[in-house]
N, C-alpha and C positions, 0 to 999 in steps of 0.2 A: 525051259521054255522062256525065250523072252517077251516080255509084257508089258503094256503102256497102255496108260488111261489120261486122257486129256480133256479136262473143262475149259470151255473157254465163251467168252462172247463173242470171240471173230468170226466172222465165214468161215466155213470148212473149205480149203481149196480141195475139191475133189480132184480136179487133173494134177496137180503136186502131189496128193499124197500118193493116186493109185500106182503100184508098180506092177508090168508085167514080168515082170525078169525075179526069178524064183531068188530069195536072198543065199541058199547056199543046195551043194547038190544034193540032201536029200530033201527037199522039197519036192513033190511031183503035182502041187494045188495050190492056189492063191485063190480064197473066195473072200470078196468083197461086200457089203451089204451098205447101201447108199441109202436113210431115209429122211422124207421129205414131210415139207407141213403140206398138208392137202389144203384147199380154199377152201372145207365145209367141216365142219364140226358139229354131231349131234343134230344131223340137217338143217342146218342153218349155215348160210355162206362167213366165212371170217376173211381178214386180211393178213393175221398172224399168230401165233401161240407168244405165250411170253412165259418161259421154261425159269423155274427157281430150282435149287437146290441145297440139300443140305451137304456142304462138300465132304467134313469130315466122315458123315456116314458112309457117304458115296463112296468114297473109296475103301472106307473098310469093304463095306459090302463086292465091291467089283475085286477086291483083296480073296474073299472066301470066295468068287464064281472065278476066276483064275485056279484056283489052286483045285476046286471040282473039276473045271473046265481041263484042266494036265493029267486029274488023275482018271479022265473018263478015255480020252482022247489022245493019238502022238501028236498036240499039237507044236510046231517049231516055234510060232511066235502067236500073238493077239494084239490088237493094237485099236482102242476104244476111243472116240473123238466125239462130243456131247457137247452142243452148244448150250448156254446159256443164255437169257434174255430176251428179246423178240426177235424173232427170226418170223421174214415173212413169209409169204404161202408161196409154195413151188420151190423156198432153200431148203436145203441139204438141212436136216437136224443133228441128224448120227451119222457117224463113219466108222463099220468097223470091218477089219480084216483079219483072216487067218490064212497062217500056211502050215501043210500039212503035208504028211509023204503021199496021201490019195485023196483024192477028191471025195469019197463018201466021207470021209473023216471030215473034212474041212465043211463039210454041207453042212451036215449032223451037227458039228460042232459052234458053227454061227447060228444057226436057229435056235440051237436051246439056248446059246449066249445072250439072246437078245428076247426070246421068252420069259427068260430067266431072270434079266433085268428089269423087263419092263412091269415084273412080280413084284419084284425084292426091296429093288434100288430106288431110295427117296430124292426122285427126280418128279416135278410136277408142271403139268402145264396149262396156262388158261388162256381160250381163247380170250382175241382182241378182236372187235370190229373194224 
């Protein structure tokens, strides 16, 4: 399975990363998972989160949900994109993809990815006005 995990403070260009075209033929699913800062937080309206993290944990930790993540799953790749810093409300925060030989596999396998993260992984965020 190949796998990438990226931190970054850039925008995520979501139209660069997403591809339709399966990277190799047994792939038969590409699901993508695009998230975004909402304008309200804890009802109250904000204008951004401002995301820290701890990097080296961070990637142990997405180290052991990859390797759960392969042995649950046929997944062919993963590929994790996690901004950093203030991202404001309506950008893209996360970007992640998998491909898979079926589409239930590839479902299955982004939701618990990102349930799973959103557990584990010492990634924090506070709203900003």
């Amino acid at each position: 399975m190949r796998r990438q995990l990226t931190l970054t403070c850039d925008p995520i260009e979501v139209t660069r990363m997403t591809s339709s075209r399966a990277p190799d033929r047994g792939v038969g699913a590409i699901v993508t998972f695009i998230g975004t800062v909402r304008g309200e937080e804890s009802g109250g309206e904000i204008a951004a989160l401002e995301y820290t993290a701890f990097q080296a944990m961070v990637e142990h930790q997405f180290g052991q949900l990859f390797e759960a993540l392969e042995a649950r799953w046929p997944i062919h790749s993963v590929q994790v994109v996690h901004r950093l810093g203030r991202v404001a409300a309506t950008e893209p925060s996360l970007w992640v993809q998998i491909t898979a030989p079926h589409r239930g596999e590839a479902f299955a396998a982004c939701q618990w990815l990102i349930d799973e993260m959103k557990r584990l992984v010492p990634i924090w965020k506070k709203p900003l006005a």
